[in-house]
C-alpha positions as CSV (number, residue, x, y, z in Angstrom):
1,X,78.3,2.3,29.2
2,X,76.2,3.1,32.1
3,X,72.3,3.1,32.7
4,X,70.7,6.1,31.0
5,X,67.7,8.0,30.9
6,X,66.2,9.2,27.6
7,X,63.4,11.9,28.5
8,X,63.2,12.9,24.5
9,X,63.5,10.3,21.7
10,X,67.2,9.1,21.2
11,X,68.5,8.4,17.7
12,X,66.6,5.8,16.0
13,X,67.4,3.1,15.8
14,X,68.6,2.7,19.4
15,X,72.5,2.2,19.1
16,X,72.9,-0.7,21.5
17,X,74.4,-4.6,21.7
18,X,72.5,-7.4,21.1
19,X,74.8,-10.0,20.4
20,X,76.1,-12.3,23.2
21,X,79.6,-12.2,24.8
22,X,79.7,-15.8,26.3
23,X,81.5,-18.4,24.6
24,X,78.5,-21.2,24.9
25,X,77.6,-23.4,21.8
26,X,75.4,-21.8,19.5
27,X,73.0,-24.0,19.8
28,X,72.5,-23.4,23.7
29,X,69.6,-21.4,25.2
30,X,71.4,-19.9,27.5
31,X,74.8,-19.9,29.3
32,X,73.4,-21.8,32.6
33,X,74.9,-25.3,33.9
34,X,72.4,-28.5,33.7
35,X,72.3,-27.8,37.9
36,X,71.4,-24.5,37.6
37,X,68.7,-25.5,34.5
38,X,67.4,-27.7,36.8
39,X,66.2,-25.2,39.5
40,X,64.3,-23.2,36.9
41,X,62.5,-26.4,35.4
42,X,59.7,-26.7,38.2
43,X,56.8,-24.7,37.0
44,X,56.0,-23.3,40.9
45,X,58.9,-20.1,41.4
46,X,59.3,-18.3,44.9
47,X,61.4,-15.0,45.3
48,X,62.5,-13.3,48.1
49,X,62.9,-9.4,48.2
50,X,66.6,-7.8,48.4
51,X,67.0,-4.5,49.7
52,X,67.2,-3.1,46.3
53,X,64.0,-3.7,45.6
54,X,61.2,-1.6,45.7
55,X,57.8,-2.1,47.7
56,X,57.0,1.3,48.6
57,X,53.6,1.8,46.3
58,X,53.8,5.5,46.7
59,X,56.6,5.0,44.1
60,X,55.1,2.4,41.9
61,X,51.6,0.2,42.5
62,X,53.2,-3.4,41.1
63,X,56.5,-4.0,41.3
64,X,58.6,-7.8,40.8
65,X,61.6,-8.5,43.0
66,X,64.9,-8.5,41.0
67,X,65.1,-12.3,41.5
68,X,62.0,-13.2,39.6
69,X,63.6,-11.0,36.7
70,X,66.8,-12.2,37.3
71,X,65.3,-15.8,36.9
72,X,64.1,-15.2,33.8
73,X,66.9,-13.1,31.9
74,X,69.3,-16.1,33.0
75,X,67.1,-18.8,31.7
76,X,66.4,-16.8,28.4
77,X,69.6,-15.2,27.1
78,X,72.9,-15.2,27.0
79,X,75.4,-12.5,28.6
80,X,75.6,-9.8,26.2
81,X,72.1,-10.7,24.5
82,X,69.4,-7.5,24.3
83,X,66.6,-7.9,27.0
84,X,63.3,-5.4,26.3
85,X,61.0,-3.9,28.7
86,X,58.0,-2.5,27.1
87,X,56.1,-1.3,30.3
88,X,59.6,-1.0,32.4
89,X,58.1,0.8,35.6
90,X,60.8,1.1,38.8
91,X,62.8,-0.4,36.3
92,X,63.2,-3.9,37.8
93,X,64.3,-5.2,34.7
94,X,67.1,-3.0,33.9
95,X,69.0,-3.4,37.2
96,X,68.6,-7.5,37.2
97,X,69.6,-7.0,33.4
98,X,73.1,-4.8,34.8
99,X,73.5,-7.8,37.5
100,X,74.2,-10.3,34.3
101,X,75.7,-8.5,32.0
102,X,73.0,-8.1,29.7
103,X,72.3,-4.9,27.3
104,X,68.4,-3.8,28.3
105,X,66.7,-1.1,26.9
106,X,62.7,-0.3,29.2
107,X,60.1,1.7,27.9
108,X,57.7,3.9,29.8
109,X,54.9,6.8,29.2
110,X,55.4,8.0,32.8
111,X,58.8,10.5,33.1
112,X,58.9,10.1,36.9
113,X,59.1,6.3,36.0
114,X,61.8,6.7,33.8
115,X,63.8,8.9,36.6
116,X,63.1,6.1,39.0
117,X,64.7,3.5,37.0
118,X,67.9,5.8,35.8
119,X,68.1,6.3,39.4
120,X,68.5,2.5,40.5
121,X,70.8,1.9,37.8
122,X,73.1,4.7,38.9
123,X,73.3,2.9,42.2
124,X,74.4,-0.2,40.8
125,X,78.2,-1.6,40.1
126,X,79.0,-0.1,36.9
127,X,79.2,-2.0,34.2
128,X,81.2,-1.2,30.8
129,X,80.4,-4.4,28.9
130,X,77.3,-3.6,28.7
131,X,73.7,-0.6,28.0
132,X,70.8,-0.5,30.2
133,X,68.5,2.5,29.1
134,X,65.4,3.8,30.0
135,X,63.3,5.5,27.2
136,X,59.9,7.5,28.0
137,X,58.2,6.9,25.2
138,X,54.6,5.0,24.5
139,X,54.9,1.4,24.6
140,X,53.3,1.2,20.5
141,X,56.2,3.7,19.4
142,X,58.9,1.0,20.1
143,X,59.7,-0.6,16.5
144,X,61.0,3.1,15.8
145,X,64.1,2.4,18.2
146,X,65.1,-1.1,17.8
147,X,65.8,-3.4,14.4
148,X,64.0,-6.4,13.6
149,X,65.3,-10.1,15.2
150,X,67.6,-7.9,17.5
151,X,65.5,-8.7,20.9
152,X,66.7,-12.0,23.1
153,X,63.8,-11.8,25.9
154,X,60.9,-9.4,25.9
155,X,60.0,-9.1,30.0
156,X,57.5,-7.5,31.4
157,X,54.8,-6.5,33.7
158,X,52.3,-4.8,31.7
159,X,49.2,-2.8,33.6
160,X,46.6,-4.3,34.9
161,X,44.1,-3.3,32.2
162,X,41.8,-0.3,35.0
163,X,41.6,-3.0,37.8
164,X,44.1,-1.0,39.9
165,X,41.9,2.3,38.8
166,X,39.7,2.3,41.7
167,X,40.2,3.2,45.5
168,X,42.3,0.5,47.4
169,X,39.8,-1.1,50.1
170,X,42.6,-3.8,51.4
171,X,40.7,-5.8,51.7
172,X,43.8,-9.0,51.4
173,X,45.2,-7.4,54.9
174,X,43.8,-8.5,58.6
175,X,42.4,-6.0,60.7
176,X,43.3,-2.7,61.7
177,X,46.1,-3.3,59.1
178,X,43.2,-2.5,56.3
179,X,43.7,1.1,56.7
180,X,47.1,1.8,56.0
181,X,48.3,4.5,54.3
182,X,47.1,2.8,50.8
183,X,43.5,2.6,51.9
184,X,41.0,4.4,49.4
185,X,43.9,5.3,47.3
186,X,43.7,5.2,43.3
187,X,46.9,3.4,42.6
188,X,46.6,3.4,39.5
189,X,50.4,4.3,37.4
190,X,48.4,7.5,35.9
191,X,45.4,9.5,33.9
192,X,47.4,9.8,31.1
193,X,44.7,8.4,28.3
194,X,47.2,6.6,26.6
195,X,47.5,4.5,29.7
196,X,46.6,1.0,28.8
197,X,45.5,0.9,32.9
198,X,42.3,3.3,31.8
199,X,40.8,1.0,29.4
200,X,38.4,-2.1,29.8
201,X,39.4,-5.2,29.9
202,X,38.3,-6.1,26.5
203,X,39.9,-2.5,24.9
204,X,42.7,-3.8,27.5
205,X,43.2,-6.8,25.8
206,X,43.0,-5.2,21.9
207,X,45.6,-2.2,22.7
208,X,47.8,-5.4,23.9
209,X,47.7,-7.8,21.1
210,X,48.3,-4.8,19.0
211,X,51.4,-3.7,20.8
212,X,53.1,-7.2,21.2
213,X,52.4,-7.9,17.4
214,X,54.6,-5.2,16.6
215,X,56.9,-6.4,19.2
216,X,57.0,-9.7,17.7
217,X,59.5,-9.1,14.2
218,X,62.1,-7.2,16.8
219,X,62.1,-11.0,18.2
220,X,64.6,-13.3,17.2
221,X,63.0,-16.7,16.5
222,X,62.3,-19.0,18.8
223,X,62.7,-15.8,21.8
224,X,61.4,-15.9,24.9
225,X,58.3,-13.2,25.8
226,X,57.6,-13.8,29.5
227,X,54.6,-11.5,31.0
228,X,54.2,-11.1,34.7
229,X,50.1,-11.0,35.3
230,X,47.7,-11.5,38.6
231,X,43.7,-12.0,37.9
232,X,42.3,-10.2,40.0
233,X,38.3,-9.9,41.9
234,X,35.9,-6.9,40.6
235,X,32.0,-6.5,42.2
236,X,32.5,-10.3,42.7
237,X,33.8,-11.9,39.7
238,X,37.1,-13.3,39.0
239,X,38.8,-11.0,36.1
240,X,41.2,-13.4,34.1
241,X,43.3,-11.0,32.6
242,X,46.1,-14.0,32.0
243,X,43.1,-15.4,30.0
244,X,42.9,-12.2,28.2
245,X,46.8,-12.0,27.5
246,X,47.1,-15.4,26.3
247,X,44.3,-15.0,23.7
248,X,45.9,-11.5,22.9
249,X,49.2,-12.7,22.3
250,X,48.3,-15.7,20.4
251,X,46.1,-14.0,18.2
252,X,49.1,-11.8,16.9
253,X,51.4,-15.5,16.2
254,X,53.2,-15.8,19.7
255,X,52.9,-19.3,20.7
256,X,52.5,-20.2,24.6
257,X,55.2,-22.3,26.0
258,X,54.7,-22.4,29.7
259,X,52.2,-21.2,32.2
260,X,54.7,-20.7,35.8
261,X,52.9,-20.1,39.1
262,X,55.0,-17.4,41.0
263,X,54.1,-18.3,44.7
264,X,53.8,-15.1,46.7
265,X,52.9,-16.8,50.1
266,X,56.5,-16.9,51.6
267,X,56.6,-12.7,51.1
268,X,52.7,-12.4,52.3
269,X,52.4,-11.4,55.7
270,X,48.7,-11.4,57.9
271,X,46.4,-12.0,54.8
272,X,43.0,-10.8,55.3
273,X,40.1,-13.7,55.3
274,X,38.0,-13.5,52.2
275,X,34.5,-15.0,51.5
276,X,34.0,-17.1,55.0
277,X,32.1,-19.1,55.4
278,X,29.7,-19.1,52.9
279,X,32.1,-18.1,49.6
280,X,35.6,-19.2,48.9
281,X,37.5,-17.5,47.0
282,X,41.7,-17.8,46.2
283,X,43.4,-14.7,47.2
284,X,45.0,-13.2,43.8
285,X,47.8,-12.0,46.3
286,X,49.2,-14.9,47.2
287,X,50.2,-16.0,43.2
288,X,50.8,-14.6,39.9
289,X,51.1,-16.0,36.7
290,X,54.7,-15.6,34.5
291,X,53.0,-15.8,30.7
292,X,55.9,-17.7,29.1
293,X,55.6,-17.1,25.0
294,X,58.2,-17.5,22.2
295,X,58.5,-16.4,18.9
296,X,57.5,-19.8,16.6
297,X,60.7,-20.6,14.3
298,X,59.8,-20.2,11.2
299,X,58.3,-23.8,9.4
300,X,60.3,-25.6,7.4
């Protein structure tokens, strides 16, 4: 079946495949060779944008490249397995999920969102092996669609909690590049007051623990959740929202496996110069952090 939209709610639960189509040992994490393991094993990642990928921020303020998902769905399932998307965007996910024959089902409040990603899949190879779908629906709603221990790899990049609700200055570009067409934009995904990028940090960080604990039973054990998060600077202090997520996810029972460092200076072109000479300060556009949880097997 081919990528889909669902702009109402489809029949509950969702009516796709979760279980994998490879013939690796059951006892294998995923269907990649020791070589291929290897590359993934260094906890410092660098992509490179495809021209399927989108950048444009009129269409979407944060966006990953199809390798980074890519990445991840490979070292995390198996080919057939079900990949989840709470906060699925341009719909990133889906297409890398279509690349390698895994079912994926995203979620989004945002109906121009959803479009977006049905869009991209429809310009993909098809695939009848396996789903990808895209659902507008709210993020909390998800347990509705999907049965419990069904989910191979939760992936994501959730909002930024209202640190993109604010007018763009540029301030990581050089020069007269500071007033592009982004500059004193709100880029923020919308208004929509169920947005989780409206609230505080602290709000931020309660809606998330609440929605990932009831993501956490559609887990199988011993899952992958990976979570795609900068920090980011506000009136002068660093805003750790990975610190936030971390404490969120592990205060609803998912347990931290990795911290990964996706290093964005090889796709970062004439970076602005922040805090010289008196202050230094990291730029948050030059990394991000890949949150890398799993579902604890249960004891005993």
């Amino acid at each position: 079946m081919h990528g889909a939209a669902r702009s109402t709610e489809p029949d509950r639960p969702l009516q796709i495949g979760t279980e994998r189509t490879c013939e690796c040992p059951p006892r294998h994490l995923n269907c990649l060779s020791a070589k291929e393991w290897l590359k993934a094993q260094i906890g410092v990642w660098q992509f490179y944008y495809e021209g399927r990928d989108i950048r444009d921020k009129e269409q979407h303020p944060a966006t990953y490249p199809i390798a980074l998902a890519s990445r991840c769905i490979e070292l995390f399932t198996h080919r057939g397995e079900l990949v989840l998307d709470p906060f699925v965007g341009s719909g990133t996910t889906l297409v890398s999920a279509r690349d390698l024959q895994r079912n994926a089902v995203g979620f989004d409040l945002q109906p121009d969102y959803v479009a977006l990603a049905t869009t991209r899949l429809d310009q993909c190879e098809p695939d009848d092996a396996c789903q990808q779908v895209a659902v507008c629906a709210d993020a909390r709603d998800i347990p509705a669609y999907l049965p419990e221990e069904s989910v191979s790899l939760i992936l994501t990049s959730p909002p930024y909690a209202n640190l993109l609700n604010r007018k763009r200055l540029n301030k990581s570009r050089r020069g007269n590049q500071r007033r592009n067409t982004q500059y004193h934009k709100v880029e923020q995904y919308s208004q929509d007051p169920r947005d989780l990028g409206t609230l505080a940090l602290d709000e931020y960080a309660e809606q998330m623990a609440g929605i990932f604990g009831r993501l956490l039973p559609l887990l199988r054990p011993k899952a992958h959740c990976v979570v795609n998060v900068p920090d980011m600077w506000w009136e002068d202090r660093r805003i750790t929202i990975h610190i936030s997520l971390v404490e969120a996810l592990r205060s609803v029972g998912y347990e931290l496996r990795n911290i990964i460092i996706w290093d964005r200076t090889n796709i970062v072109n004439r970076i602005g110069i922040f805090g010289w000479p008196s202050n230094y300060i990291t730029m948050g556009v030059t990394f991000e952090y890949l949150l890398d949880f799993w579902k604890p097997p249960e004891p005993g």
